[in-house]
C-alpha positions in Angstrom: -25.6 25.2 -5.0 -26.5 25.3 -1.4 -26.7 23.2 1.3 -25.7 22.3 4.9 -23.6 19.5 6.3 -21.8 18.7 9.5 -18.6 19.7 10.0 -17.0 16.6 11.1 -18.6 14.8 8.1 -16.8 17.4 6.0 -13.4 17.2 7.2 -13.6 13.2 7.4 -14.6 13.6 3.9 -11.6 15.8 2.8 -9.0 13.4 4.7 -10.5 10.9 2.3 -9.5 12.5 -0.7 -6.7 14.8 0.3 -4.0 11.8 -0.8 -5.6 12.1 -4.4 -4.8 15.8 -4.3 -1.7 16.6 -6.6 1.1 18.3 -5.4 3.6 19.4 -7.8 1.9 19.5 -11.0 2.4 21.1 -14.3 -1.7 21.9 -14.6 -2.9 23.6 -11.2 -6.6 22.9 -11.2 -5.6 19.0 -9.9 -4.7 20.4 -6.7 -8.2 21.7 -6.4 -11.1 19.1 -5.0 -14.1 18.8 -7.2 -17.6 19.4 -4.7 -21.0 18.5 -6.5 -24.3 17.7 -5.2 -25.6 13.9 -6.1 -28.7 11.8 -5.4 -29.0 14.4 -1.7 -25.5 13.9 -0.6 -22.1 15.6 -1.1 -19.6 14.3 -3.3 -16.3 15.5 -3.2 -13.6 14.1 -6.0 -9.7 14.4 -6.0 -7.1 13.4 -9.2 -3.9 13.7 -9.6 -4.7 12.2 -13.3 -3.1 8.7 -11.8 -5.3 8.0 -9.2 -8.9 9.8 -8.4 -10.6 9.3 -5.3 -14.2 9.7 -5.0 -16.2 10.0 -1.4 -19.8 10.9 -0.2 -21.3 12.3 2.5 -24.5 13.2 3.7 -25.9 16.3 3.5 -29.1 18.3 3.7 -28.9 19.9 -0.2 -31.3 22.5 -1.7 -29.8 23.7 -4.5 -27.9 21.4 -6.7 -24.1 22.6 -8.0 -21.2 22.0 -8.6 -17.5 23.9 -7.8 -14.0 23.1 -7.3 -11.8 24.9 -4.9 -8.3 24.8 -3.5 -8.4 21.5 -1.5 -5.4 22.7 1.3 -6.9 25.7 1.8 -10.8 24.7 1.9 -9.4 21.1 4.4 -7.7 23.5 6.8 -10.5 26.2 7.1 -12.6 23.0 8.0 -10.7 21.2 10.4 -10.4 24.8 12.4 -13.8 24.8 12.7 -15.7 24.1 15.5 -18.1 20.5 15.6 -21.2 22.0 14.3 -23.3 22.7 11.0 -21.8 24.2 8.3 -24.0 26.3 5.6 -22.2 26.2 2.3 -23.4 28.6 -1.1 -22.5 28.9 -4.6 -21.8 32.8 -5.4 -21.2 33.5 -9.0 -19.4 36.6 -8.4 -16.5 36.0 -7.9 -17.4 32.5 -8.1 -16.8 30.6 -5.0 -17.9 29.1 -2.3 -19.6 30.9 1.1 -19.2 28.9 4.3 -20.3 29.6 7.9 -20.0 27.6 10.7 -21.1 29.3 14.3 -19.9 32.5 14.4 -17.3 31.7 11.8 -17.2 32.8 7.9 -15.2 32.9 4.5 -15.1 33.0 1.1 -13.3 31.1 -0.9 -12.6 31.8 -4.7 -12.9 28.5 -6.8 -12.9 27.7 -10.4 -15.8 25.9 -12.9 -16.1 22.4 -12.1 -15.8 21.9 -16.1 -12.4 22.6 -16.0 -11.7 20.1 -14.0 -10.4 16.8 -15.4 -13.2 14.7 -16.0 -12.7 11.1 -13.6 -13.6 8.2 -16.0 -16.5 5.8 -15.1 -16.1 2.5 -15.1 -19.1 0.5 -15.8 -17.9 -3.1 -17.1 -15.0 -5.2 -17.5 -14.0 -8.0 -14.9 -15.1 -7.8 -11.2 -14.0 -9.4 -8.9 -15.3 -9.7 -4.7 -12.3 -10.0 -2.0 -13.0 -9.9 1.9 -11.7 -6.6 3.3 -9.7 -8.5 5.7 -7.6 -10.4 3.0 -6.8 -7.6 0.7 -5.3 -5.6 3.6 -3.5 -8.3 4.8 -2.2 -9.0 0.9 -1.5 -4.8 0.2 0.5 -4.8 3.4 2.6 -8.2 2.7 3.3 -6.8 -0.5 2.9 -3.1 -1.2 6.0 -2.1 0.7 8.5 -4.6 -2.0 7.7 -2.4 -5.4 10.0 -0.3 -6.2 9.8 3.6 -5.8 11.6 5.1 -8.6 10.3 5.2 -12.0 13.9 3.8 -14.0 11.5 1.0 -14.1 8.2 1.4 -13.9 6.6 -1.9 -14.2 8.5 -2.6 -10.7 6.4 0.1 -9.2 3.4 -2.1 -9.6 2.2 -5.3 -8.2 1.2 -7.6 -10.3 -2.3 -9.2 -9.8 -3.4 -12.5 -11.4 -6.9 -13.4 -10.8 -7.8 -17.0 -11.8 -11.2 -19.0 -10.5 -11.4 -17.3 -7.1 -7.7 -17.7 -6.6 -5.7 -14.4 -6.3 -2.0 -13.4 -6.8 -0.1 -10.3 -6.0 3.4 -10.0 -6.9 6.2 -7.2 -6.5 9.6 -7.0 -6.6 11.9 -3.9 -7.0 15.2 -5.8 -8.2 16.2 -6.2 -4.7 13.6 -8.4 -3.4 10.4 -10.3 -3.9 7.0 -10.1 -2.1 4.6 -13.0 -3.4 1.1 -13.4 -1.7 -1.6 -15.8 -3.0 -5.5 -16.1 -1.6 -9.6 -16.6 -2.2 -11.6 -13.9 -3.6 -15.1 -13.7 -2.1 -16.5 -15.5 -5.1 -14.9 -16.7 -8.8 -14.1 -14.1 -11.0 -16.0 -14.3 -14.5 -12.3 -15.1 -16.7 -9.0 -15.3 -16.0 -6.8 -12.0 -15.6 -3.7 -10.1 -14.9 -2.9 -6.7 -14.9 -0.7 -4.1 -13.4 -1.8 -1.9 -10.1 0.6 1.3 -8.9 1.4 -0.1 -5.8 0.6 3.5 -4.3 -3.1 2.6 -5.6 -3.1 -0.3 -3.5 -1.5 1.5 -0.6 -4.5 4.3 -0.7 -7.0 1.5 -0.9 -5.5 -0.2 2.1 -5.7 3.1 4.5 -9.5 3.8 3.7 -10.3 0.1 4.6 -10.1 0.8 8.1 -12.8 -1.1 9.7 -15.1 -2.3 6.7 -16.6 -5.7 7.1 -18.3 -5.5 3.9 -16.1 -7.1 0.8 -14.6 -5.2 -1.5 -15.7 -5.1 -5.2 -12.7 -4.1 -7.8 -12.9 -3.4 -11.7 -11.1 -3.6 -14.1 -11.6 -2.5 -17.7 -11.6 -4.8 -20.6 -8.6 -3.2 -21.7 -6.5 -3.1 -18.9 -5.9 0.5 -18.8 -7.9 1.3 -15.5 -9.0 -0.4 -12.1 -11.9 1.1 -10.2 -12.2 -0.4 -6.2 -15.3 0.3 -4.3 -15.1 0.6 -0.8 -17.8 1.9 1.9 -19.0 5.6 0.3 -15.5 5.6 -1.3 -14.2 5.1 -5.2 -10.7 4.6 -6.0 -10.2 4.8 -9.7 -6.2 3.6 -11.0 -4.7 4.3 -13.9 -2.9 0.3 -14.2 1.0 0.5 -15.7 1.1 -0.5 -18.7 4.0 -3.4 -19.6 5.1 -6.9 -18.6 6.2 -7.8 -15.0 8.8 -10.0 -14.8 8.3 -13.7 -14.5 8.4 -14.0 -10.7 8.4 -17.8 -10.5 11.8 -18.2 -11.3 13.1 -15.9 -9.4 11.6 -18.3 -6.1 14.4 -21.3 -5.3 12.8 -24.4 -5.4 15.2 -26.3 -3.1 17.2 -25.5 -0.2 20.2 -26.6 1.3 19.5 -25.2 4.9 16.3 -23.9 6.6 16.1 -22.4 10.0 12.9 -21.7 11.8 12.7 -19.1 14.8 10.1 -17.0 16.6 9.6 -14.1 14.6 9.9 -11.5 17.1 12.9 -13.0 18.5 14.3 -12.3 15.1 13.0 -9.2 14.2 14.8 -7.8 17.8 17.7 -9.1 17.3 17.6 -7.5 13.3 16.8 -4.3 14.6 19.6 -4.3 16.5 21.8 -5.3 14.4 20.8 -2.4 11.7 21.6 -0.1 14.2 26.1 -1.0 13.9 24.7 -1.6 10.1 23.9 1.7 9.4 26.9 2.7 9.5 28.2 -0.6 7.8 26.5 -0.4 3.9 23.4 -1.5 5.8 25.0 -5.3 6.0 23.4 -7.8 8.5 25.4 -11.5 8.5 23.2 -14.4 9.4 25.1 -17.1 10.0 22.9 -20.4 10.9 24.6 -23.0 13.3 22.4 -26.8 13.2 22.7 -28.3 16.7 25.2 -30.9 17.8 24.3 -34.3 19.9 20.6 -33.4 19.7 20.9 -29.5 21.0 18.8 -27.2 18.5 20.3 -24.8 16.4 20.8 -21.3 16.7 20.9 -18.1 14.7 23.9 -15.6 14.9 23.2 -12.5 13.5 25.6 -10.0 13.2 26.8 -6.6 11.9 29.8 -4.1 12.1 30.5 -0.3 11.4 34.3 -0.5 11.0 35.0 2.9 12.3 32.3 2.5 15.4 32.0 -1.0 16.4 29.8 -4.0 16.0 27.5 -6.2 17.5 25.7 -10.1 17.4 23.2 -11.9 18.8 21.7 -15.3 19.1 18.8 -16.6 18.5 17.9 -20.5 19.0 16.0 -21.7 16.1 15.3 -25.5 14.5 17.6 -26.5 12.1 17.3 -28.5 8.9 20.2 -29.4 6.9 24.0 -27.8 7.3 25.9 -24.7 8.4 25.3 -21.6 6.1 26.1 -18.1 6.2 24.3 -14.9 4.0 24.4 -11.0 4.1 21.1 -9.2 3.7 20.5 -5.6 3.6 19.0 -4.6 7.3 16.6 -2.2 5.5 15.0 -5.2 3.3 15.0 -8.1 6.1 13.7 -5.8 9.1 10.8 -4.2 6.3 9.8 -8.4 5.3 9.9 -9.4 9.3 7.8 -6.4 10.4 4.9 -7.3 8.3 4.9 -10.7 9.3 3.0 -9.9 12.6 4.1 -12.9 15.3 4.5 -16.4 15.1 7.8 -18.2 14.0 9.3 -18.2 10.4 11.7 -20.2 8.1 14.5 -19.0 6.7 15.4 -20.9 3.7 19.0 -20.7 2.0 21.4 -22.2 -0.4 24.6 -20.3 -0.9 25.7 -17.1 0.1 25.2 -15.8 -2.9 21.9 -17.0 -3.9 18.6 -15.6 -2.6 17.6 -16.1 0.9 13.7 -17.4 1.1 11.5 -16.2 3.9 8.5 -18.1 4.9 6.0 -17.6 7.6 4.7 -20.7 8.9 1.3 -19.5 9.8 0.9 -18.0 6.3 1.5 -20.8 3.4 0.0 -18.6 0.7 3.3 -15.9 1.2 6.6 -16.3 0.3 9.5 -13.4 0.3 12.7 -13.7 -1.3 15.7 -11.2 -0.8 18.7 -11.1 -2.6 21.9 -11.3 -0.5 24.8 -9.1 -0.2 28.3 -9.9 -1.4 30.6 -10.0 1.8 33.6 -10.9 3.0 33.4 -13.3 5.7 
């Protein structure tokens, strides 16, 4: 193998697929990234045997090869390296790779791409087109809710219902629940559900970045992986394997009182009140006051760290329906409100202790529900 490629090219390339790299692993080689030659370009590969991530860049090749080498030590030699060419070589003895960039070189020992872990190909099943734009707004109104240890592991997944060109993602980690439906780019071929890590999803939304282009996803007919294709990138999931709860009962149907405020109004006067919480089992009281004689409403919200202090605010809000009172964990309602972006939201609730609804007005395909927290008052 030999061939030349720009430096920055290389390091962009390597941030790609650094997050693919494993880090404490029981078989070494997966903290290695896989470099091969294909159609004239460079195409570097990364798997931590849940997720691979594939990228390619151009390059000017005139020998064809493959290696893989220690990805930390291979992306930090790079990024020291100044912004020009870089000549890379195969050397069979000791097999590795020979880089030089200006008036810098090295030699790095590798290993035979064979033993790396072969990354599956995915080359039917159902596809299915979303604009760039919606599926980062969907990850990041959703991603954040799955759970993030494995004592259940369907709940560190969202769930993903495609049906016509309707979508669904669901997740929930016990505490709360994230539920966002919107269009694919076109109808999908048949109905289907399945199971994405939600760290997948996470990985997918940072290398969206700016892409205009929609997004093309697969998955295979039997549910065991899901391949997204993004601009020169491949993400390739393993799916969990199991059945997500059913999430539609978990969402109240009625409500007894529903206050809407201006989101960042609320989300200031949360973060505030997390602050005393900390120090309080992470307890927030809303208490939501309707208006009298034609006033509007208002939303106290309050918190207290008995050996420190405490703290409330108010923030006026439009009222439907009588005087209520709930406890949310500061942690869950300041993670909810911060992805909401601006714009005012409802606040649905029954009794404090039933699940408090959260609904932004500007977005009728997303609904979040949070369990409450068991106060005195």
């Amino acid at each position: 193998m030999q061939l030349s490629c720009l430096q920055e090219n290389l390091s962009r390339g390597l941030s790609v697929v650094q997050r693919a790299v494993a880090t404490r692993t029981t078989l070494p080689i997966t903290q290695n990234v896989l470099i091969s030659t294909d159609n004239s370009r460079l195409k570097l590969s990364a798997t931590n045997l849940e997720i691979a991530i594939t990228t390619w860049i151009g390059a000017k090749v005139e020998d064809e090869g493959s290696i893989t080498i220690p990805a930390r030590l291979l992306t930090e030699f790079v990024n020291s390296l100044p912004p020009e060419r870089i000549d890379i070589s195969l050397v069979p003895q000791p097999l590795g790779l020979e880089l030089s960039c200006a008036r810098f070189e090295a030699h790095i020992n590798g290993q035979d791409a064979d033993d790396f872990p072969p990354i599956p190909t995915v080359e039917s099943g159902v596809i299915g087109k979303v604009s760039s734009e919606v599926l980062k707004d969907a990850i990041t109104h959703v991603a954040f809710a799955a759970a993030t240890e494995d004592s259940r592991p369907v709940l560190t997944g969202v769930q993903v219902e495609l049906s016509g060109d309707d979508f669904t993602f669901a997740a929930a980690d016990g505490f709360r629940l994230a539920v966002y439906k919107g269009k694919l780019a076109e109808p999908v071929s048949e109905d289907v559900s399945f199971l994405v890590p939600a760290r997948a999803l996470q990985e997918v939304n940072r290398l969206i970045g700016s892409q205009d282009e929609p997004i093309e996803f697969t998955v295979t007919p039997s549910k065991s992986q899901a391949l997204f294709r993004l601009d020169n990138v491949e993400v390739l999931s393993q799916l969990v394997q199991g059945t997500f709860p059913n999430y539609s009962q978990l969402i109240p149907e009625k409500y007894d009182t529903r206050a809407v405020v201006d989101l960042e109004a609320f989300l200031r006067a949360t973060r505030t009140a997390s602050i005393f919480a900390r120090d309080g089992s992470g307890i927030v009281r809303v208490n939501v006051l309707a208006g009298e004689n034609g006033s509007s409403g208002k939303l106290k919200i309050s918190s207290r760290a008995e050996e420190l202090g405490d703290n409330k605010s108010e923030i006026d809000a439009t009222v439907e329906g009588q005087e209520s009172k709930i406890a949310f964990n500061s942690k869950y309602l300041g993670e909810v409100l911060d992805v909401l972006g601006k714009g005012e939201v409802a606040v649905e609730t029954t009794t404090p202790s039933s699940p408090g609804v959260i609904r932004p007005l500007n977005n009728e395909g997303y609904v979040h529900v949070v369990m409450p927290m068991f106060v005195q008052w």
